[in-house]
Structure formats: C-alpha cells, structure tokens
N, C-alpha and C positions, 0 to 999 in steps of 0.2 A: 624651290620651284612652286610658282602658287598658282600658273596657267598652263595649258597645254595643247598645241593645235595638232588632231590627230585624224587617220585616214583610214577608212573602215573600209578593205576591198573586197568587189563578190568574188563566187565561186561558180566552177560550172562543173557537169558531172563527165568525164568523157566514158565511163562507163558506169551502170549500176544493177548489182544485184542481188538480189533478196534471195539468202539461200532457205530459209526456215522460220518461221513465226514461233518466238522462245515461250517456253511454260511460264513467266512473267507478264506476257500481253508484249514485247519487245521484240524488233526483227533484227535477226544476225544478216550484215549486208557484207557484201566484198563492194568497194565501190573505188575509183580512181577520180581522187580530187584535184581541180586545178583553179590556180587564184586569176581571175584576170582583171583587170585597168579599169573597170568601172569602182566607182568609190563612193562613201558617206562623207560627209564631214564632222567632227567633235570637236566640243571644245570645253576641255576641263578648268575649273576653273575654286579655288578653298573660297570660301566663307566663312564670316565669321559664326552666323548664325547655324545653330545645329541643325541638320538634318539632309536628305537628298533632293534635289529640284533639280526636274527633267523638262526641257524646252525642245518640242521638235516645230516642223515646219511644215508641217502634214495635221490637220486639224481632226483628222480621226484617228491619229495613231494618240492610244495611252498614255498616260504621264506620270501613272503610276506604276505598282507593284508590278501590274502588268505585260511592262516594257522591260525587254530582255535587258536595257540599260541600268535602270534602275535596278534590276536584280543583281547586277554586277556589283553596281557599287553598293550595295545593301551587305552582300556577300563580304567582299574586304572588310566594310567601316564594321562589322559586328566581329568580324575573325580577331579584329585588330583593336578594339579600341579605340578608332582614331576620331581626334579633336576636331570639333566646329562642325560646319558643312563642306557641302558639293554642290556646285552646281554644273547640268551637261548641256550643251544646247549641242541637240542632233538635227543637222541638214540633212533627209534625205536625198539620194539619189537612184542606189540602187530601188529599181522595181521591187514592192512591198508583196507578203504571199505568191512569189514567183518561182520558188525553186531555187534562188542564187546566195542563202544563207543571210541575206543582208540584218536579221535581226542578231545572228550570232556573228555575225562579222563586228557588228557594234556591239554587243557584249565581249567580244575579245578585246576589243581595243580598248574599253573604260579599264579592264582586270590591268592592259599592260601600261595602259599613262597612270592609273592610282598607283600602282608598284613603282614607277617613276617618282611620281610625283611627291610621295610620302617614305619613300625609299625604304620599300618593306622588303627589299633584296631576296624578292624570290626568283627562283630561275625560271626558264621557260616552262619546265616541265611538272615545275611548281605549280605555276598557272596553269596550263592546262590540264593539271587534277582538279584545280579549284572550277575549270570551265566545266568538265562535263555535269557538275551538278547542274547547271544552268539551261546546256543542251546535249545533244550528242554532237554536232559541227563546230562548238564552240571550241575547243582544242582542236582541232585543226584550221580555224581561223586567226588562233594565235602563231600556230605553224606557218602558215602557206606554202603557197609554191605547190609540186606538183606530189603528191602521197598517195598509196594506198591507204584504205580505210577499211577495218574490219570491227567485228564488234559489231556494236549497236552504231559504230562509225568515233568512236575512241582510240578504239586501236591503230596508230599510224605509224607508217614505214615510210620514211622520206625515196622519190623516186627520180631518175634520169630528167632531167628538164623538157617538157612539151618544145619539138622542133619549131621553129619561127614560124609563123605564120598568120593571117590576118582571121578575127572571129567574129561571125556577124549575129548579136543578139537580139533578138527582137520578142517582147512579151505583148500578147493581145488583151483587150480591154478585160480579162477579167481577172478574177483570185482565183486559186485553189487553197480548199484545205489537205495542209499534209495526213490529217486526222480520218478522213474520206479518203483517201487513197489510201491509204494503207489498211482501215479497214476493209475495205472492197478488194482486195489483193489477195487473191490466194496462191499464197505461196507455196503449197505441198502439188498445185497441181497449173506448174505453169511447163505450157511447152519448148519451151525454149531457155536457155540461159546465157548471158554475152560471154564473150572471148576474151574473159577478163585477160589471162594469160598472154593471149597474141598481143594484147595493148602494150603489155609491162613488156615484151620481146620488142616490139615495135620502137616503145620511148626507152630502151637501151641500146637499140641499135639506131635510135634516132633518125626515122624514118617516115617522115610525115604521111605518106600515101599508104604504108603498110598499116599506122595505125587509123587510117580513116575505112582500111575497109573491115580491119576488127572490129571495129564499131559500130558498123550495120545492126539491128535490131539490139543497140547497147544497153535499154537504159528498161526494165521488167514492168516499172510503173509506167509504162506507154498504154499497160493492157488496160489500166483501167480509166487515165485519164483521157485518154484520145478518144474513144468512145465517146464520153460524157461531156470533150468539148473538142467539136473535130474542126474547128480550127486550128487545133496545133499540129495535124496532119496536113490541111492547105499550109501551114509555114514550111513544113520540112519541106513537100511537094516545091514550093517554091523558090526555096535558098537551092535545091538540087537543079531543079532547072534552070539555073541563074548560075552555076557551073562549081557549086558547093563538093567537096570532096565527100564531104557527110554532113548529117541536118538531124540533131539528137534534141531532143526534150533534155531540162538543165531540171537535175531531182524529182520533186513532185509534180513540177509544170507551175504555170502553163509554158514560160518559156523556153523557146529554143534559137540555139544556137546551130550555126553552119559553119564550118571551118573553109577557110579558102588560103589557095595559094598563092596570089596575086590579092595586094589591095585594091586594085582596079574593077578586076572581077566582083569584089564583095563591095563597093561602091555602088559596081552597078546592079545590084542584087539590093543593097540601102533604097536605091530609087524605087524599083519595083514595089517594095514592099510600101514604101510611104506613099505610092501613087497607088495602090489597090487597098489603103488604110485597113490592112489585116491585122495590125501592131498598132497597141497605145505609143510604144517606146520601142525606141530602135536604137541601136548603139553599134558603132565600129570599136571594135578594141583588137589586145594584143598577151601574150598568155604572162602574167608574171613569172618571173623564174629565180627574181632575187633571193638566193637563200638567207641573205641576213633580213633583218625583222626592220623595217621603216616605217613607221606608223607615223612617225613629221613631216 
C-alpha cells in the first residue's frame, strides 16, 4: 500500500472537569469525550525520497516539527526505521484552536494509516501509547466514539453511545489558547464541579434529556474563557433560545456546541446564528458512535 485516503474526526466535550492541578505543572480532568461528523482530510502517500513533507491548505498552519502531523510521522519513521519518505497533504476543516482536538484527531490518523500503510501491526492500544507522547487527546482520537477520560485525558473507559440526536456547532471568529486557560484556572478553588456521574447514568440509560440537563454548568473552563471572550456566552444564550436542550463550550473554546432534538429545530437555530454572524463556522452534525475505527 503506497497511498492512503484518510479521515480525521473532531471531538466535542459533553462534560469537563478539572479536579486538581498535579505537582508536574499537568491537570487530572474527568472529562466525557464524544466523536462527531465533522472531519479533516489526509492523504498518505511513500516517496522515494527520504524524509517527511507536510502539505496543508491553511497558509498559517506549520509544516514542520510544529504540526502535530509531522510529529506523528516523525514518531513511527524513527521508532521503526522505515525506508524513503512521506508525504501528508492535510485539508483542513475542523475549526483550528477551537477546543474540537482537530490537531490530534490528525495526528491519530497519520499513527493509524502509517501502521497500515508499512504494516508495523501494532494494535490500537499500541497506538495509543505511542499517541499520548504527542498529546494528551491523541489516544482517544485514535479510540473514538463516546469515552470517559481521566488522567491528564489518557486514561479511557469506552462508554454507552450518545442517544441520536442532531448537534449544532458553531465557533466565533477567534482562537483560544489551551495554554491560557489552563493557566488562568484555578483549580483548588472552583465553585462548582459538573455531574460527571449523572452523564455516564444518563448515556447508560440512554436518555437524551436526562443527559442535557446534567450538563448544565458542564464544562470548568467556561470560568475562565467566557469572561475573556463573552461571545461564547451570546452562543449558548442563543442555541438555548433557539430551543437547544443544552449549549456547552467544546474543551478550551471558543466553540460551542447545542444539542437538539429535532433537526429542524437546530436548522433553525443554523439560521439564526449565520443571520446575527456570531460564528466564523457553523456546522450541522450528528454524534459518531461507530465502534469499529474508519478512517477511509
């Protein structure tokens, strides 16, 4: 196999929390991960010539060491030895610095078509050793689907499938850094902490409504980035009034996501938001649940 066309899916957070800031400089989070329908595109590709060359479609995204891609494949070709080159040409589409993992969604998927592609027969969980050197979300973007996450967000418990329903994303024109939120966090003295619990009760008893209202004040880092960019409090305000069962910030932010029960509903919630241009990028999607791994 000397090509490979491959699919990098985001992630969104349906709860997160930060229970303690470790004596490393690292946060132990409980956090409930879920894969949805928005995607990258890759495309792997051997050369003969030695070394890695990375092509994106975004004229400020890195191309070197930088890029979480190239550290993938830098990762394998040194563990292994392996002959000649590589080349990646990454299409963005996931929204870039948004909270939806899209840099480690693409670093999973380079670790799982090289292991294809050069048939270095490691297993998933092979991979996912090898991803967290890269990130902490990078082994659970190898995973998907719907996980707890503990740790520094390594540690995953596969969990009941997110009940059906339609998810309305939308990220407003700016970046956050994860780096700034989490230093501004204080974690020893936050008032509140989500329901992590009620969620994982919720998506076992498979109960769409039950887990929207555990989710109310889900995600810890709202404290510090809504503050600092309070449009992402006009989004929720307005997926809720637009008849959103809940309207969470997806990780560091800025974006957020609305769950709805009707695609109609979150259609019309689409309009709104692209007729009041609060959002660079808007997106209708739907929760992955596939347990087996598709990345073609």
């Amino acid at each position: 196999m000397d090509r490979m066309q491959l699919r990098a899916l985001a992630k969104i957070n349906l709860g997160l929390d930060v229970l303690r800031r470790r004596e490393d400089g690292y946060h132990e989070v409980r956090m409930i991960m879920q894969t949805v329908h928005i995607f990258d595109q890759l495309q792997l590709e051997k050369r003969r010539e030695e070394g890695i060359r990375v092509r994106t479609n975004l004229y400020y995204l890195p191309e070197n060491e930088n890029n979480l891609v190239f550290k993938a494949a830098k990762l394998l070709w040194e563990e292994f030895g392996l002959p000649g080159g590589i080349s990646i040409q990454l299409k963005k589409y996931i929204p870039v610095a948004a909270g939806m993992a899209g840099g480690s969604s693409d670093a999973a998927a380079v670790l799982f078509g090289m292991n294809r592609m050069y048939d270095l027969g490691l297993s998933m969980q092979e991979l996912m050793q090898r991803g967290v050197q890269i990130g902490a979300d990078v082994p659970y973007c190898i995973m998907r689907g719907t996980a707890l996450a503990e740790g520094i967000g390594e540690v995953l418990s596969p969990l009941p499938p997110m009940p059906p329903c339609t998810i309305l994303v939308a990220k407003p024109g700016i970046g956050v850094s994860t780096r700034f939120v989490f230093e501004n966090l204080k974690a020893n003295e936050l008032e509140y902490h989500p329901d992590i619990d009620g969620m994982l009760a919720a998506l076992k008893a498979q109960n769409l409504k039950e887990l929207a209202e555990h989710m109310d004040q889900g995600n810890v880092l709202e404290t510090v980035t809504i503050p600092a960019y309070p449009v992402i409090q006009k989004l929720k305000e307005t997926m809720l009034g637009c008849g959103a069962l809940t309207a969470l910030m997806s990780g560091s932010g800025p974006t957020v996501f609305g769950i709805f029960e009707s695609r109609q509903s979150a259609k019309r919630a689409y309009g709104v938001l692209k007729r009041g241009r609060l959002a660079k990028q808007i997106f209708l999607t739907t929760p992955y649940n596939n347990r087996r791994i598709k990345y073609e």
